[in-house]
C-alpha positions in Angstrom: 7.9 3.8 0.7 7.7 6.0 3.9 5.8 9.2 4.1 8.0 12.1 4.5 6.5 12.2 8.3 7.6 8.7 9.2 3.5 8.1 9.8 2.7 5.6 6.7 4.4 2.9 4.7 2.8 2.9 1.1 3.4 -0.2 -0.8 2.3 -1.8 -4.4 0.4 -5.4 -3.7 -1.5 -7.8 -6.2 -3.1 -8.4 -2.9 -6.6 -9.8 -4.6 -4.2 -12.3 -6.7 -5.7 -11.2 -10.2 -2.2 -10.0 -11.4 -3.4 -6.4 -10.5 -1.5 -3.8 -8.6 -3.0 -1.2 -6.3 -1.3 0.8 -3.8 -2.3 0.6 -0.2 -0.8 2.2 3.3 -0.8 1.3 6.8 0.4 3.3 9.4 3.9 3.0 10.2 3.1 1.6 14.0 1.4 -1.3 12.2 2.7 -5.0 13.8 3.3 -8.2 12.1 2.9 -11.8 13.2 7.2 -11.8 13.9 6.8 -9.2 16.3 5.8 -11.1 19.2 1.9 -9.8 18.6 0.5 -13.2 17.2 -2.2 -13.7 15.3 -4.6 -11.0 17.2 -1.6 -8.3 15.9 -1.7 -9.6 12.4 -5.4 -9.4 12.3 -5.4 -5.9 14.0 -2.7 -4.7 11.5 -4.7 -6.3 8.5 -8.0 -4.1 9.7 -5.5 -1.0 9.3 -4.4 -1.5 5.5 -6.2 1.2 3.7 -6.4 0.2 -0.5 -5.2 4.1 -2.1 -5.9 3.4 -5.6 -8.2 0.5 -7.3 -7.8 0.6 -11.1 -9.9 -2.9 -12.4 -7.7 -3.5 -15.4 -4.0 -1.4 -14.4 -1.4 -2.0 -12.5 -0.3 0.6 -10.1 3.1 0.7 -9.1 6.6 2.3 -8.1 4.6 4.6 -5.2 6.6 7.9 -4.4 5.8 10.4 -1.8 5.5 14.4 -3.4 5.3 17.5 -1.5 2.2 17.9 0.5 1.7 14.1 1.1 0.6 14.1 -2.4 1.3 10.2 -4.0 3.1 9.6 -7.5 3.3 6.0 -9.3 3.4 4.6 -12.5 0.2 3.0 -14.1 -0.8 0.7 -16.9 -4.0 2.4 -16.9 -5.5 3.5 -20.1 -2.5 0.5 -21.5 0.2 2.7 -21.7 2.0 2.9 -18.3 
């Protein structure tokens, strides 16, 4: 999901692989390996990924931008999402 300015991409990953969702952003001028950057770009682009929320035992998904660059999602926090 974009931020209203264009300047961030905010996604959902399991990124850790324990079957538990955070949200994370990079900023939109991020590269990725396809881009012609190689490995050095991936790695620089990795180094920019910035983890938004870290719930141990939820999953935190569906990210949505709000007014004032304020972040909505759903959560299985608490069990109840």
């Amino acid at each position: 999901m974009w931020s209203p300015d264009g300047a961030w991409l905010l996604f959902a990953s399991d990124r850790a692989g324990l079957d538990r969702y955070n949200l994370y952003r990079v900023p939109a001028g991020c590269r990725t390996p396809g881009d012609g950057l190689g490995v050095s770009g991936a790695a620089a682009c990795e180094a920019q990924i910035e983890l938004v929320t870290d719930a141990p035992d939820a999953a935190d998904v569906y990210p949505s931008w709000a007014p004032g660059a304020r972040i909505l999602f759903a959560s299985s926090r608490g069990g109840v999402t």
